[in-house]
N, C-alpha and C positions, 0 to 999 in steps of 0.2 A: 543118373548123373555119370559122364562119361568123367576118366579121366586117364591123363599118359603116368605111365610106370618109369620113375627114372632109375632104378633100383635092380633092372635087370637092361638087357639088349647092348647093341653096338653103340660106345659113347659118342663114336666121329658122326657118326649119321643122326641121333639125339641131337647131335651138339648145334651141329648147321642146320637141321630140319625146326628144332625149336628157334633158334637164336635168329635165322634170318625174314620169320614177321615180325620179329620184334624192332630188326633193324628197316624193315619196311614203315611199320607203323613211326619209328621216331622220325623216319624221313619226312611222313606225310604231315606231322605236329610241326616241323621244322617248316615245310611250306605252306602250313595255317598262317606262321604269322608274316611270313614273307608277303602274303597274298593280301593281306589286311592292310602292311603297311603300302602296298602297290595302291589299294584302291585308294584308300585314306590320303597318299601323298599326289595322288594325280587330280581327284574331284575338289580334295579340299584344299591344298595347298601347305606349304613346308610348316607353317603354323601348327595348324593343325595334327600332321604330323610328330610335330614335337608335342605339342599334349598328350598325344596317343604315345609315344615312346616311354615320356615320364611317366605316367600309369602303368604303363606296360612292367616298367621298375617295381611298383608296386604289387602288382598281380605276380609277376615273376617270382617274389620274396613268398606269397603266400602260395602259389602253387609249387616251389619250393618244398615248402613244409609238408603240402598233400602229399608230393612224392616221396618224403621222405618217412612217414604214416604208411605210404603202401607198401615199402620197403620189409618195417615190420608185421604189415597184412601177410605180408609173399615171407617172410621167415616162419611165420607160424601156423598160417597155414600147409605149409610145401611138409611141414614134420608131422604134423595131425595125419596129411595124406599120405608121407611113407609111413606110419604108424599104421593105416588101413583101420584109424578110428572113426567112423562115421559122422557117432553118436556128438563127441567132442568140437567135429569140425562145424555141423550144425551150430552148438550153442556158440563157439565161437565168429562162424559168420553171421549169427543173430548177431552177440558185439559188438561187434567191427561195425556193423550195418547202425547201429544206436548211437553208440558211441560219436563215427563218425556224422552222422546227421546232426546231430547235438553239435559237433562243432562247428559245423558249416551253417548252420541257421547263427551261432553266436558269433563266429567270424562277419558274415554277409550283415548282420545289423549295427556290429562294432566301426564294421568301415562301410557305410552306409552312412553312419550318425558323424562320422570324424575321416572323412575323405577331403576335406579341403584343409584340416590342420593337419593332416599325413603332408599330402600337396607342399602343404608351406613350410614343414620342416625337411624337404630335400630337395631347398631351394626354387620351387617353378617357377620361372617369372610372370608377374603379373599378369603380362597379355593375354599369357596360355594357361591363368587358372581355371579360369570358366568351363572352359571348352574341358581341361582335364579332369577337374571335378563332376560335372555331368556322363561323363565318360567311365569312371572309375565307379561312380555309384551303380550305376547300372551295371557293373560288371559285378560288384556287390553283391546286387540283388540276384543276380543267377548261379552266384559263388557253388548255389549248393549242387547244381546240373556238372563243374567242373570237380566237386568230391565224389561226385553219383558216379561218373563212366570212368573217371580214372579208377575208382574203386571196384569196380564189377570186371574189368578192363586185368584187374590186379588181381583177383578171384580166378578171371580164366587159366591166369600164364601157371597160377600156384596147382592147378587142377593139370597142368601141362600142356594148356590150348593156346595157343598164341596165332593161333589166324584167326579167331573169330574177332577178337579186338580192332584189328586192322578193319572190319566193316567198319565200328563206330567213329573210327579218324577216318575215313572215305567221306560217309556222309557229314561229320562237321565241317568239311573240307570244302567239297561239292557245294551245300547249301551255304557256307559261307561266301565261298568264289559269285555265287547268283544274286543272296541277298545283302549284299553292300554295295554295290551298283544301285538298287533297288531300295530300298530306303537311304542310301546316302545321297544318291542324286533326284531318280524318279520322283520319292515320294519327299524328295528335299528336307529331310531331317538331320544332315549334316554328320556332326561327329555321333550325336546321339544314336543316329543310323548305323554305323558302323557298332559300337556298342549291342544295340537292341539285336543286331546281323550275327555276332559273338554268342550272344545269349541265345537266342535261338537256335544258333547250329549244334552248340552242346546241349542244350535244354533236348533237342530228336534224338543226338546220338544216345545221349542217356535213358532217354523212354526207350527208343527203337533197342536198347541193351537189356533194361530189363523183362520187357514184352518175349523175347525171343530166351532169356533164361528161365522166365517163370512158365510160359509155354513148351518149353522144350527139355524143363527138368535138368538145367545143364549145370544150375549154382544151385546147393540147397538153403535156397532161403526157405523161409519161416514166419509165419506171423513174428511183428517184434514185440518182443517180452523185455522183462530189466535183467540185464546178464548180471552173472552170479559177479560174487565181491572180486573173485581168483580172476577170472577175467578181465576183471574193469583193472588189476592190481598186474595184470600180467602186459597185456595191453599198454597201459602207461609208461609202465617198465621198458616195453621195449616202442614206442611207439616216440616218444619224448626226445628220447637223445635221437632217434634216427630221423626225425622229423628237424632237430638242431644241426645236424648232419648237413645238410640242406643249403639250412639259414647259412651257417658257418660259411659254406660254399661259397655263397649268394655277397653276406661281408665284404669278402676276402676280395673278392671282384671286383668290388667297390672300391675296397683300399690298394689295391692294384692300378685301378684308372684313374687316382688321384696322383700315383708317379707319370702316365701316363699324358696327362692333359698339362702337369708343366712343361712339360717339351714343345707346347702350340699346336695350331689348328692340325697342320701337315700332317706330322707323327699322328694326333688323333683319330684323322679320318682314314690311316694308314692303318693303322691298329684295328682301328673298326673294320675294314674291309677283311680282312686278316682274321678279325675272329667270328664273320662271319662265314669262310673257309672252315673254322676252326671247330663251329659247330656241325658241319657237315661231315670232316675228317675223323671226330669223337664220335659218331654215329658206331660204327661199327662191334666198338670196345664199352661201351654204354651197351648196347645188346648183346654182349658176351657174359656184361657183368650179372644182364637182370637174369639170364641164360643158366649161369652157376648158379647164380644163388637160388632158383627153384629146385636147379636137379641135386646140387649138393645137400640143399635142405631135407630132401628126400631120404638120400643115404644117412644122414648124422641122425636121422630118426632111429632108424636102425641100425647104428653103429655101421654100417658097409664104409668103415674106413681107408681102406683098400680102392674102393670106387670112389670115392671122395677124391682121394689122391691123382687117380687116373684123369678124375673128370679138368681138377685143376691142371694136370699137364697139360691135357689136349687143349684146354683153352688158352692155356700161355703159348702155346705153340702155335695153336689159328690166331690168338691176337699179332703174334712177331709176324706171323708170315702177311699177314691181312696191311698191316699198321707198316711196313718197310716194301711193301706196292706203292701206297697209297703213300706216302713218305717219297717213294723214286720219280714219283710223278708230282707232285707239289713243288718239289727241287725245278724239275726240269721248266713246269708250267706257271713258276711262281708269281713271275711278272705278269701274264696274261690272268692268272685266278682275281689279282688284283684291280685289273683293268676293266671286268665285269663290273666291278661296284663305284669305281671311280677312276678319272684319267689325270687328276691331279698330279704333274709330278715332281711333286716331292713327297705325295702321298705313296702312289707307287712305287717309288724309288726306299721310302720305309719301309713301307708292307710287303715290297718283295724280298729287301733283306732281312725283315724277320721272318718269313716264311723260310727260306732259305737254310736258317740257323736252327727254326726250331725242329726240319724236317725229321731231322734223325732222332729227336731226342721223343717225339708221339709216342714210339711202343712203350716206354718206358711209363710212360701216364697210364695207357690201354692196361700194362700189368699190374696199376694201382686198382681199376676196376675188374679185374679178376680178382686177384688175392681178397682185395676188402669184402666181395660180393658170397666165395667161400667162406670167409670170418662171418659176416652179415649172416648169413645161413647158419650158423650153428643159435644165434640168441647173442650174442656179444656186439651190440649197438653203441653203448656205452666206449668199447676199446677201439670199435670205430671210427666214432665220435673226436677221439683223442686224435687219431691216426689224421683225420682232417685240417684238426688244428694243427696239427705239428705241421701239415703239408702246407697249410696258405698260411698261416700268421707265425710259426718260425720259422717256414724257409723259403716258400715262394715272396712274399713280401719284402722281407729284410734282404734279402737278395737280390731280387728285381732292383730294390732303391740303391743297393750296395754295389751294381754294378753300371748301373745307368748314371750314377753320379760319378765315375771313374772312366766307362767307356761313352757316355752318350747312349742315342738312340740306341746304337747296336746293342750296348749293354742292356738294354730288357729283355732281350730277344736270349742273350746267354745268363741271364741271370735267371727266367723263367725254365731254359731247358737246363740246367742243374740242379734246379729245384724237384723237374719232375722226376731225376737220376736218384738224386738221394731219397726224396718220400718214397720212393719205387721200394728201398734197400730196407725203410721202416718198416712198409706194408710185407715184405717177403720176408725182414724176422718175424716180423708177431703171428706171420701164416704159418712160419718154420720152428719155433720157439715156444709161444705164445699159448698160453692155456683153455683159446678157447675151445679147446675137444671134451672139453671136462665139462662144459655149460650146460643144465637142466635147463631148458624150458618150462616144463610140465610137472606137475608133483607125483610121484611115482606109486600113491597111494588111489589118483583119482581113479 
């Protein structure tokens, strides 16, 4: 069982040599679904399209959750591993391993059995039940292939491997790009096609993940046994709130796009283009965060508080310098970034001025995903937790409505970047403040 030492060596070269497959693999997730939606909206039609979107909603909210379960995977195990406990990190990847199949088998049969009264409680319209529902189930049913690789995927980065992961989003990717063509159109099974094309491509990456760790001795797994009470009791603990982490997130969005859609069509499809930018631009500072939180987990195992400290500098400092390029150049190219997705203009003409407004205010979000990701790393999910809510439903929200009903459209755009200023000031007291340096994970007896 190979694994990287984040406890000793050069942190700037750790920092970028881990952090940037990380930011490769979330590029290649990010053009999974872009690819999905290309085939689905050219073979099927806008229709169909929108069934896949509105599921999409719903998968979204549950694979949400997954990652936020991995969050706590990647906190406890990264301590196990700077601990150089072997014995521990075994029964605890036994766990994780139980645990999580247990919930993905009762997740995939709960929305399996209750996919079309999901459907109809966030409004689908009639036309596009059918199609969503058929759609949704079968995404369901292979629910457990997308707990399997995100999980083994979350095992590697905690071990400190983060190229190997990027194989299994290669090939979901690949095989995805080939068979939705191929059963959506060829073998003429429609949206189902698409669907069954989903489940397949993760159902490989997932095998083709474990074949290669159980052959190559790279994750110690283990016949699976029932883990001890401490772990099912440790686990929870912190598995719970960071998996609500998530959800909270996922909400907040929701309740964001309801100030959003009374402004009409314009502002919405402007918005939407915009944060489909918006998901490419957070690439970077999403893999800084997952980045900290293994190598700091490491340190806070062993108290190297000192390195803890360094490792969070250097990432505040590549997030500013990274996030105020990428920021120089969204200012400058705002109107064309939006012109990719749609020519509408008065779509345009939103989208490029909330690009615009929010350009400077991105590092300011990027050093919510450092700080929280060192917090995340010591076992404090729960204070987290908190720190999220305070971000979208005391200030991103009320704010957004507070100033979009005084300035208009513009107003979301400033209401959203002082949102991200002030939660920025939250996350960096309770990093600077804040008790979680004090947090036991593990019982000091075991």
């Amino acid at each position: 069982m190979r694994r990287q030492d984040f406890t000793n060596g050069n942190i700037w070269s750790q920092l970028l040599v881990f952090s940037g497959p990380i930011l490769l693999t979330n590029l290649l997730q990010v053009s999974y679904q872009f690819i999905d939606s290309l085939w689905v909206g050219n073979l099927l039609g806008a229709e169909a399209l929108g069934a896949v979107a509105v599921s999409s909603t719903v998968i979204f909210t549950v694979l949400s959750f997954i990652l936020g379960v991995n969050n706590a995977t990647l906190t406890i195990l990264s301590q196990l591993i700077g601990k150089e406990d072997d014995k521990q990190l075994k029964s605890y990847v036994n766990a994780f391993t139980v645990i999580l199949t247990t919930m993905a088998i009762a997740l995939g049969v709960l929305g399996f059995v209750f996919s079309t009264q999901i459907l109809g409680l966030l409004g689908t319209p009639q036309s596009m039940l059918t199609q969503a529902s058929s759609y949704l189930k079968i995404n369901f049913l292979g629910i457990i292939f997308l707990f399997g690789y995100n999980f083994i995927s979350t095992v590697f980065r905690a071990l400190g491997n983060s190229k190997t992961p990027i194989r299994f989003v290669i090939i979901a990717v690949v095989l995805n790009t080939i068979l939705d063509p191929l059963f959506i159109h060829v073998f003429n099974w429609g949206i189902e096609g698409a669907a069954y094309a989903t489940v397949t491509s993760q159902g490989t990456a997932f095998i083709y993940g474990l074949i290669i760790s159980l052959r190559r001795n790279m994750i110690p797994f283990t016949l699976p046994s029932i883990p001890q009470k401490a772990e099912v009791s440790l686990i929870l603990k912190q598995g719970l709130p960071s998996g609500l982490q998530m959800t909270v997130i996922s909400a907040g969005l929701a309740a964001i796009m309801s100030v959003i859609t009374s402004f009409g069509g314009e502002v919405v499809a402007g918005f939407g283009a915009a944060q489909r930018l918006d998901s490419l631009l957070m690439l970077p500072a999403q893999a800084l965060g997952t980045a900290v939180n293994s190598m700091a987990g490491q340190n806070i195992a062993v108290k190297k508080w000192e390195r803890v400290k360094q490792i969070t500098m250097y990432a505040t400092l590549l997030n500013l310098v990274s996030m105020l390029c990428i920021a120089t150049l969204l200012f400058i190219f705002a109107q064309q970034g939006i012109q990719m997705f749609t020519t509408e203009a008065g779509a345009v003409q939103f989208g490029s001025q909330y690009l615009k407004i929010m350009a400077f205010f991105y590092p300011f979000l990027g050093f919510n995903f450092v700080w929280n990701g060192v917090v995340r790393a010591s076992g404090a999910m729960f204070q987290v937790l908190v720190l999220n809510i305070i971000s979208f439903w005391i200030l991103r929200y009320p704010l957004i409505l507070f100033f979009s009903k005084r300035l208009g459209g513009k107003g979301i755009g400033i209401g959203m970047g002082i949102s991200f200023v002030i939660s920025s000031l939250f996350a960096y007291g309770y990093y600077r403040f804040g008790k979680w340096r004090t947090k036991e994970l593990f019982n000091k007896s075991a």
